[in-house]
C-alpha positions in Angstrom: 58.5 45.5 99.8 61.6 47.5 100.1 65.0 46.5 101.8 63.9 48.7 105.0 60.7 47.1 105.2 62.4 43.0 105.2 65.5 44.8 107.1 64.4 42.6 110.8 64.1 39.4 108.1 67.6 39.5 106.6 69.4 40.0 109.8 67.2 36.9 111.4 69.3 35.3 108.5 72.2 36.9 109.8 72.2 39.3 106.4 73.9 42.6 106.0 71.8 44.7 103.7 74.3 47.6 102.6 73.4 50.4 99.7 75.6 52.2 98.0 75.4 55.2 95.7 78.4 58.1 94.3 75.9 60.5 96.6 77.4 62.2 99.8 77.1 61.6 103.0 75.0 64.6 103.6 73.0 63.7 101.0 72.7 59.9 102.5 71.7 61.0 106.4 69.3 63.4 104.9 67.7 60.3 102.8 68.1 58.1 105.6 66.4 60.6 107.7 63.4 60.9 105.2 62.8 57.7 104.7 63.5 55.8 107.6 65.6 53.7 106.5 67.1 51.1 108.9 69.8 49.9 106.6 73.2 51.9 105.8 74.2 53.7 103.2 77.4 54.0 101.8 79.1 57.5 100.0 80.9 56.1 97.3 81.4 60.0 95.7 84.7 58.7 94.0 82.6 56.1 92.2 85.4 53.6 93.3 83.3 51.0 94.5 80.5 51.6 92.1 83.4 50.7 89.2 85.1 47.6 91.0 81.3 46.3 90.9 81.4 47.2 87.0 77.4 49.0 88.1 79.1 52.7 86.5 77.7 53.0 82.8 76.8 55.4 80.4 73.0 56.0 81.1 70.7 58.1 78.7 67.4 60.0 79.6 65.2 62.4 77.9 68.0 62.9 75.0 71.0 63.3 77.4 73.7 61.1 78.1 75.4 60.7 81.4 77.4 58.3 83.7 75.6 56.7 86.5 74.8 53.5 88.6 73.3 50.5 87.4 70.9 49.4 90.3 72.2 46.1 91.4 72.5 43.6 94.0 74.9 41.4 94.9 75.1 38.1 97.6 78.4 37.9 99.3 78.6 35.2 101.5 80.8 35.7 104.7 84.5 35.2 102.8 83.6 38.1 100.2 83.1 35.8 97.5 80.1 37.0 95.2 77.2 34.0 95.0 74.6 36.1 93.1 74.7 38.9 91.2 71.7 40.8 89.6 72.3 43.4 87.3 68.8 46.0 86.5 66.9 45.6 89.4 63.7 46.5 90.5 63.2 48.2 93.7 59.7 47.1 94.0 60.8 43.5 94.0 64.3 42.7 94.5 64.3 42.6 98.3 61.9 40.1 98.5 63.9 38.5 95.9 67.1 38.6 97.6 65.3 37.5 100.9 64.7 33.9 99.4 68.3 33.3 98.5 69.6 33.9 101.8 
């Protein structure tokens, strides 16, 4: 299940589910928009954030090399202090994962 789908489950847990990607925000409300997604989305297009969260590595695909995000998710717990951190995450299964810890 995907973070949209389990969105009314995390905030009955009082959970804020946040993405965040170097996309813009064009690019996000047009995602949003064609996916339905209930959760936001925020345009890190600086890569700031992506780099404080050390998720911005080199990445190779189909013989090319390139910078871009490591999908990860994090727990913060309501004084900003990081509880859980997963590093190469599915999509698929993540959000259910992330639902138990909360």
């Amino acid at each position: 299940q995907l973070f949209t789908e389990l969105y009314e489950e995390f905030a009955a847990k009082n959970a804020v589910v946040i993405g965040v990607s170097c996309n813009s925000v064009a690019s996000h409300k047009k995602f949003i928009e064609s996916k339905g997604l209930k959760q936001p989305l925020i345009a890190d297009e600086n890569a700031e954030m992506v780099k404080l969260y050390d998720v911005w590595h080199e990445k190779k695909m189909a013989g090319r090399t390139y910078m871009g995000i490591v999908r990860s998710t994090y727990i913060i717990d309501e004084t900003g202090v990081i509880t859980h951190a997963f590093p190469n995450v599915k999509a698929a299964t993540n959000p259910a994962d992330m639902l138990k810890l909360v």
